[in-house]
Backbone as JSON, one array per atom type, in Angstrom:
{
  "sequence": "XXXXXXXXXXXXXXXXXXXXXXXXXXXXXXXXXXXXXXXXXXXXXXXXXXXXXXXXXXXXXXXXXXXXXXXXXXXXXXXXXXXXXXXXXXXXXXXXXXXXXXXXXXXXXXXXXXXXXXXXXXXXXXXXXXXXXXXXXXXXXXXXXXXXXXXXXXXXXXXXX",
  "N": [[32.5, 41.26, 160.91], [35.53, 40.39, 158.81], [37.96, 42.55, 157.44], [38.49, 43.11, 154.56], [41.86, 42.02, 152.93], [42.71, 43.61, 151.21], [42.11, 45.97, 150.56], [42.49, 46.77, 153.76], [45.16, 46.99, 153.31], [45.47, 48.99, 151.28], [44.55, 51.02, 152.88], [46.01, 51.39, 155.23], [48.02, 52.03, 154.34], [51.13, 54.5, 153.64], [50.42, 57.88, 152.35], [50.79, 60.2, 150.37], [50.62, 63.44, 148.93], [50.52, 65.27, 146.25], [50.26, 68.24, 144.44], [49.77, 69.62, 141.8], [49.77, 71.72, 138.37], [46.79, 71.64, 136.73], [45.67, 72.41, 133.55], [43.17, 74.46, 132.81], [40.18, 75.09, 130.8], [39.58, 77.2, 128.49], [37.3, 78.56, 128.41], [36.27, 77.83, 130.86], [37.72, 80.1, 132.65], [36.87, 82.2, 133.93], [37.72, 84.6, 135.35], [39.5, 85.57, 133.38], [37.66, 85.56, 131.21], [35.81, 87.38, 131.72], [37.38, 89.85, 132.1], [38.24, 90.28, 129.47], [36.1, 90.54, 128.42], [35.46, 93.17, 129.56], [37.13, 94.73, 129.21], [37.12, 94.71, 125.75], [34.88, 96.06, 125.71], [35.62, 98.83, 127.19], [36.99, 99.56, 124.74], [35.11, 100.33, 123.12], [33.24, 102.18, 121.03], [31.17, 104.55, 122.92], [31.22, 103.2, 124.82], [30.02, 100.43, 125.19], [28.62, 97.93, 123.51], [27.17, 95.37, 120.21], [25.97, 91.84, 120.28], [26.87, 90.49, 118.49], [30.16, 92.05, 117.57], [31.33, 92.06, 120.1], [31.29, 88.61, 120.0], [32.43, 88.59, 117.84], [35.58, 89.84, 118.68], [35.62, 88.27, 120.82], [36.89, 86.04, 119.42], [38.68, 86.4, 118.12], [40.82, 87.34, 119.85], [41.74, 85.5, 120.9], [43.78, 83.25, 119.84], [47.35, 84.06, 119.19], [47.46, 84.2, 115.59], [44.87, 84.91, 114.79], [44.29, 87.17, 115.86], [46.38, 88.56, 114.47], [45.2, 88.17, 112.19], [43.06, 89.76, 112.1], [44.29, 92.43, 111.9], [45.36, 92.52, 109.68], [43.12, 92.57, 108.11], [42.38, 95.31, 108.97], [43.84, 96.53, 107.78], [43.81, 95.99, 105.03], [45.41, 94.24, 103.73], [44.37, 91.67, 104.01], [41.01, 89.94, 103.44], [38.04, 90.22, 103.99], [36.71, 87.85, 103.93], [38.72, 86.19, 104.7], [38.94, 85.78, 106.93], [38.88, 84.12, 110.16], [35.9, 82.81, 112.14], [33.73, 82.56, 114.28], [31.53, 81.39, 117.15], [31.65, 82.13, 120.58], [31.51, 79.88, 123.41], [32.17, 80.79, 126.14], [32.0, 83.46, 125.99], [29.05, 84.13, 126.33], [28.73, 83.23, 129.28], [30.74, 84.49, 130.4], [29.65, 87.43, 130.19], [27.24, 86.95, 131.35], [28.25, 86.7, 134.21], [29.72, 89.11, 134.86], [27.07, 90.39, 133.96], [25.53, 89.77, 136.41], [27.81, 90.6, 138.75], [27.27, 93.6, 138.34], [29.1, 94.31, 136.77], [28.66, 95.28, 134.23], [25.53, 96.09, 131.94], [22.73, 94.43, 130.36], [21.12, 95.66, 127.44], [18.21, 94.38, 127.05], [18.68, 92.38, 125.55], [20.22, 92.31, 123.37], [22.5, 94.1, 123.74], [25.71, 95.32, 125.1], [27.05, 96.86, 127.85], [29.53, 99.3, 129.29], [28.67, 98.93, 133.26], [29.67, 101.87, 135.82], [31.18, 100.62, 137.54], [31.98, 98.52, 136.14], [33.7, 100.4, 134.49], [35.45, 101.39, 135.93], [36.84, 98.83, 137.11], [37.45, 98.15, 134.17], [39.62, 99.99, 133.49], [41.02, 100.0, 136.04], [42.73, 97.12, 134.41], [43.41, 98.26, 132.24], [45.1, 99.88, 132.91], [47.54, 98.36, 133.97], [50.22, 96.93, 133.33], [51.44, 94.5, 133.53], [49.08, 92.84, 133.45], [47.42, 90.79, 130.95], [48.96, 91.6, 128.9], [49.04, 91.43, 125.71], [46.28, 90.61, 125.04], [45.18, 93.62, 125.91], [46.57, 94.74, 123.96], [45.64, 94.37, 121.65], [42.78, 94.92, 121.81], [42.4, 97.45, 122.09], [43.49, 98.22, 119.99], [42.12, 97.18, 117.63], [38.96, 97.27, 118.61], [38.14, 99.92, 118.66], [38.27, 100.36, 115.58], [36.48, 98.09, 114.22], [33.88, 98.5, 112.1], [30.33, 98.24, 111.85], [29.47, 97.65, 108.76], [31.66, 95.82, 108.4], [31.97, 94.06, 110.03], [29.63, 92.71, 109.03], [30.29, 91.88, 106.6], [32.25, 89.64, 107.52], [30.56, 88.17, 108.84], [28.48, 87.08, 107.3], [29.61, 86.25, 105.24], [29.11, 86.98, 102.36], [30.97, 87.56, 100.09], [31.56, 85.16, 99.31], [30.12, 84.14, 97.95]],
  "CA": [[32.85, 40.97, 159.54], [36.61, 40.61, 158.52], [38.03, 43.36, 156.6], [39.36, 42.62, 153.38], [43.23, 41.98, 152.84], [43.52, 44.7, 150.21], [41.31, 47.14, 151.32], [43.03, 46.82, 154.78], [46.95, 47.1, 152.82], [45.77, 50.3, 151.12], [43.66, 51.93, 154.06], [46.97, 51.42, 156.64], [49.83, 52.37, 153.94], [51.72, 55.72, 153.38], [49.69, 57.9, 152.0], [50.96, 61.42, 149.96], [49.51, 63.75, 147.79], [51.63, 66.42, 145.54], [49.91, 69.41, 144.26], [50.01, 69.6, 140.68], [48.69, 72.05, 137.75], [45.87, 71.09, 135.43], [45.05, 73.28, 132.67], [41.32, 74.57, 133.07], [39.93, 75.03, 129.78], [39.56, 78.79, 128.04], [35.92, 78.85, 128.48], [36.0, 77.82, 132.25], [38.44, 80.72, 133.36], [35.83, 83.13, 134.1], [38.32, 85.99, 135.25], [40.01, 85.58, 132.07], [36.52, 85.64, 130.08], [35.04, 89.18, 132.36], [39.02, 90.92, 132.06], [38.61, 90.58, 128.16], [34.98, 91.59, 128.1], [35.45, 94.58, 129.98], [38.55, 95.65, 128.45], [36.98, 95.03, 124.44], [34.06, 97.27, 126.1], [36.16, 99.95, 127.44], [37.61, 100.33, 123.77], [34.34, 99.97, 121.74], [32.05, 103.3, 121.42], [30.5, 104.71, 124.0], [31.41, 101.79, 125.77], [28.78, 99.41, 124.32], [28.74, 96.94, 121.74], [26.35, 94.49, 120.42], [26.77, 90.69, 120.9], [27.97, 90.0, 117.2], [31.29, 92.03, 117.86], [31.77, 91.11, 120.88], [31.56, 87.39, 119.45], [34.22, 88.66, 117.09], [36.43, 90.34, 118.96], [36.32, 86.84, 122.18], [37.62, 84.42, 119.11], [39.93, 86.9, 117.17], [41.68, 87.69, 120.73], [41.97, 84.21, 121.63], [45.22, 83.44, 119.13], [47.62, 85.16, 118.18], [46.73, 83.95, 114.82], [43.43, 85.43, 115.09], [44.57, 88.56, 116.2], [47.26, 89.16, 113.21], [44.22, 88.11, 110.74], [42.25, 90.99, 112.1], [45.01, 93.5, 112.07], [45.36, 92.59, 108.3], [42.04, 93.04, 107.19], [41.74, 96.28, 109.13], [45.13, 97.21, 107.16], [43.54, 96.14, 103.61], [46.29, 93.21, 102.92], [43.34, 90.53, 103.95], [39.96, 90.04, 103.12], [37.01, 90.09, 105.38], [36.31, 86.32, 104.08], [39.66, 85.56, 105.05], [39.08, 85.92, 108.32], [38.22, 82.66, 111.01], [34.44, 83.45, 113.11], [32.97, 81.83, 115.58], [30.85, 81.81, 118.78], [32.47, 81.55, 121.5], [30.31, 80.14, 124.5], [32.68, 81.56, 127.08], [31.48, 85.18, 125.9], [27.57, 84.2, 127.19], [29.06, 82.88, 130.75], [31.1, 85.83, 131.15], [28.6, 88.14, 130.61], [26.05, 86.54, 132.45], [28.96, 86.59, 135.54], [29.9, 90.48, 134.18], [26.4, 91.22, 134.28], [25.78, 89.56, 138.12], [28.64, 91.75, 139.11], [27.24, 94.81, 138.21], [30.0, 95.54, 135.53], [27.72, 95.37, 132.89], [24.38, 95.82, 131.49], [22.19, 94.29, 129.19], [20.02, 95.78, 127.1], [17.13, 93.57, 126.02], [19.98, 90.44, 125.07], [20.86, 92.93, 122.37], [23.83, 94.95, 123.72], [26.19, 95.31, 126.56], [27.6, 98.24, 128.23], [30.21, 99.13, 131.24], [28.44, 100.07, 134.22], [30.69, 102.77, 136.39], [31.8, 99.23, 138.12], [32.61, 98.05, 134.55], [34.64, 101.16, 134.13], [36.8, 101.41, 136.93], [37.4, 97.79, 136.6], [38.27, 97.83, 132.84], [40.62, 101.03, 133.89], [42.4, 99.16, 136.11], [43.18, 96.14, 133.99], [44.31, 98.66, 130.91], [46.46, 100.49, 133.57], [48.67, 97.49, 134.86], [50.9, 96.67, 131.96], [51.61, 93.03, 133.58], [47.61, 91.89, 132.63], [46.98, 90.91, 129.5], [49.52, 92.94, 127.75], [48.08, 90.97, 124.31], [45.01, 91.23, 124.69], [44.51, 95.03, 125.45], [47.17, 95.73, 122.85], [44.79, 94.13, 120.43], [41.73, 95.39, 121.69], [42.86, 98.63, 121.9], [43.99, 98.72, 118.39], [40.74, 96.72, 116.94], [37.76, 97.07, 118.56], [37.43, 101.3, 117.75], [38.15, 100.51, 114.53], [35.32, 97.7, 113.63], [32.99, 99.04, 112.05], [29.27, 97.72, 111.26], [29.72, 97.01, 107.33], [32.9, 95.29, 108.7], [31.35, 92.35, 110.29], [28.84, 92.2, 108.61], [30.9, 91.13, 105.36], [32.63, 88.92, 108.15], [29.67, 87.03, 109.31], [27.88, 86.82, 106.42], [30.52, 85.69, 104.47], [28.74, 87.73, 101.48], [31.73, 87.13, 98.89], [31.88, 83.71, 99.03], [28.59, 83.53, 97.29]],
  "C": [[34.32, 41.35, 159.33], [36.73, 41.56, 157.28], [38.88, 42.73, 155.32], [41.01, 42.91, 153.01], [43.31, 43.29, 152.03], [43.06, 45.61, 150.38], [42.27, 47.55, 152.43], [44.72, 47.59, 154.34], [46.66, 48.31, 152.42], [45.56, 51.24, 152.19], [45.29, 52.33, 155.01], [48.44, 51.38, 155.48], [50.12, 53.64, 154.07], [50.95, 56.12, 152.31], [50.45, 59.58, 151.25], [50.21, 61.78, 149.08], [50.65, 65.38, 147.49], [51.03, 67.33, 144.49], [50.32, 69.34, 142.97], [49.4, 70.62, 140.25], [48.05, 71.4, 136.67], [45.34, 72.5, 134.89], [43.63, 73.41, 133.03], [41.49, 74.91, 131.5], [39.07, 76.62, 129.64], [38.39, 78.84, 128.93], [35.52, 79.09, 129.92], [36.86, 79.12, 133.22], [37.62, 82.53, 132.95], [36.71, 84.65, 134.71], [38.8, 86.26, 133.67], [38.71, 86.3, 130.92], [36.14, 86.99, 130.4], [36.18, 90.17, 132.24], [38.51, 91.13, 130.1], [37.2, 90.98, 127.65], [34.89, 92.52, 128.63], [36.12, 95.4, 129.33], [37.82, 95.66, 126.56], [35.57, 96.27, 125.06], [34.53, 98.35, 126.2], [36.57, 100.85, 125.82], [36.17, 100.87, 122.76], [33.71, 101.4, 122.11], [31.55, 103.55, 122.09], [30.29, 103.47, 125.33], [30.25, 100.8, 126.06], [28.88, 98.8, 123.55], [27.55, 95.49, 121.65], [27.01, 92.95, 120.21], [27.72, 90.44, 119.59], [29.58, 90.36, 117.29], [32.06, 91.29, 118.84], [32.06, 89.73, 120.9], [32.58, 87.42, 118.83], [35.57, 89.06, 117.7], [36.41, 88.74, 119.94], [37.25, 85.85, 120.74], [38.44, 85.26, 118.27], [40.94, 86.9, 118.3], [42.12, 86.17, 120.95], [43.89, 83.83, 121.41], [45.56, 84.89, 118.53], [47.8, 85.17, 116.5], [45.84, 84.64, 114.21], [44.04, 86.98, 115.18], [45.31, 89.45, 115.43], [46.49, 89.14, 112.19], [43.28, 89.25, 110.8], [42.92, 92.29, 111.43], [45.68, 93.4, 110.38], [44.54, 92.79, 107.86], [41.91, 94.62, 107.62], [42.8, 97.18, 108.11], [44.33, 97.04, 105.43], [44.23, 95.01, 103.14], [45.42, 91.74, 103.19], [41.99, 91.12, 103.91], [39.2, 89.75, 103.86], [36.74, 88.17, 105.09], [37.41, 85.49, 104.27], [39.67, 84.86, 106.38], [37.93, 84.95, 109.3], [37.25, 83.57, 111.82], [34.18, 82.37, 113.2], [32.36, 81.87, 117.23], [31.48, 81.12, 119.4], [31.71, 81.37, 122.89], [31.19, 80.48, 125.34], [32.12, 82.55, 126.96], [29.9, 84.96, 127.14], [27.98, 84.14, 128.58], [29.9, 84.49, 130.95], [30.24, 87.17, 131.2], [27.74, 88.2, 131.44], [26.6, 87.05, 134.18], [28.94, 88.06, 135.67], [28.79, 91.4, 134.57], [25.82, 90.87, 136.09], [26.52, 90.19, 138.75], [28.67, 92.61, 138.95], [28.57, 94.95, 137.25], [29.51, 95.5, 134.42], [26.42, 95.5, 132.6], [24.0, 95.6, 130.25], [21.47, 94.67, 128.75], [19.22, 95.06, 125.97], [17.61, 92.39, 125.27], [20.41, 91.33, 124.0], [22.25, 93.26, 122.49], [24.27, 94.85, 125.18], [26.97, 96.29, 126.54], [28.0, 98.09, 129.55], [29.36, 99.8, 131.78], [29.65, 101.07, 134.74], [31.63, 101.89, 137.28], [32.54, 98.97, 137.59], [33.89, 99.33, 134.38], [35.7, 101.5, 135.03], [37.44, 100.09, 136.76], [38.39, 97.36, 135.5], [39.47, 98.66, 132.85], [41.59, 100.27, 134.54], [43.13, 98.64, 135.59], [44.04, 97.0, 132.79], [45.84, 99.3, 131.83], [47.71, 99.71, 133.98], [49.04, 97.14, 133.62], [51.5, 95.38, 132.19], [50.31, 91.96, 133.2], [47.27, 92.12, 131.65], [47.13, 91.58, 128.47], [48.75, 92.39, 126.22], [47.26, 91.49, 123.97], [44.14, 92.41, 124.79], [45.15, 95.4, 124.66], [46.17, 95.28, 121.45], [43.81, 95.02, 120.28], [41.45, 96.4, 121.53], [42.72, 99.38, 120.57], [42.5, 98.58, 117.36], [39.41, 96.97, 117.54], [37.35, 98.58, 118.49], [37.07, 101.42, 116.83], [37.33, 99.37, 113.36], [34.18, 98.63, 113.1], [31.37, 97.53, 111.56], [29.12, 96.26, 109.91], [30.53, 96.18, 107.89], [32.57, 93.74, 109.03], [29.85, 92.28, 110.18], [29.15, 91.41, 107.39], [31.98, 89.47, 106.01], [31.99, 87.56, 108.45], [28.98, 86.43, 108.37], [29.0, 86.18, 105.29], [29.72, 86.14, 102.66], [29.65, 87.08, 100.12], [31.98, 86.07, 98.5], [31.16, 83.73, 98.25], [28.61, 83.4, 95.75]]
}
């Protein structure tokens, strides 16, 4: 069977290929997602937190936007219903990865906590002052000082009503 003229012209031409980047998309950059759940862990209480913060803290860190609207309500010059929420499905995947890697546990889908994995890990990442200067200077600052009431007037959006 004769091969086909154009088939044949591409198969037997010059052929390169040049390395490019493509953006991956937030959600898919699974170091990215387990660096910023370890590190809002390391800051939060006893190094635990349940999923709701943690939901707040993955989409306040995201922008910096986000991250100046926190750091105003915790100041008093914004209002908890000021402030943008949303689930962020990256958080579930990195956990899930987080908790497969031993740096985390779940208890009961409720809460998550560093293992001693989790804590050397999150140590590192606060110690190197070239990763994610942002986002531990945020987390740092915000996720001690959530409290409860806090997002709960957040999520609930209470004052709107």
């Amino acid at each position: 069977m004769p091969a086909d003229p154009a088939l044949k012209a591409i198969l037997s031409g010059p052929f390169s290929f040049t390395a490019r980047p493509e953006p991956v998309a937030g959600d898919l950059r699974m170091s990215w997602g387990i660096a910023v759940l370890i590190l809002a862990l390391l800051h939060c209480r006893a190094k635990k937190s349940n999923f709701q913060k943690l939901q707040f803290l993955a989409h306040a860190v995201r922008l910096p936007e986000g991250r100046e609207d926190v750091r105003r309500m915790l100041k008093g010059t914004a209002h908890p219903a000021d402030i943008s929420v949303r689930v962020e499905p990256w958080l579930n995947r990195a956990v899930a990865y987080a908790h497969g890697l031993k740096l985390v546990s779940v208890d009961k889908g409720k809460s998550v906590a560093l293992t001693e994995a989790g804590m050397r890990a999150a140590n590192a990442i606060a110690q190197d002052k070239k990763l994610l200067a942002e986002e531990r200077k945020f987390l740092s600052e915000v996720a001690p000082k959530l409290t409860a009431a806090q997002l709960v007037k957040i999520w609930r959006m209470e004052d709107l009503l």
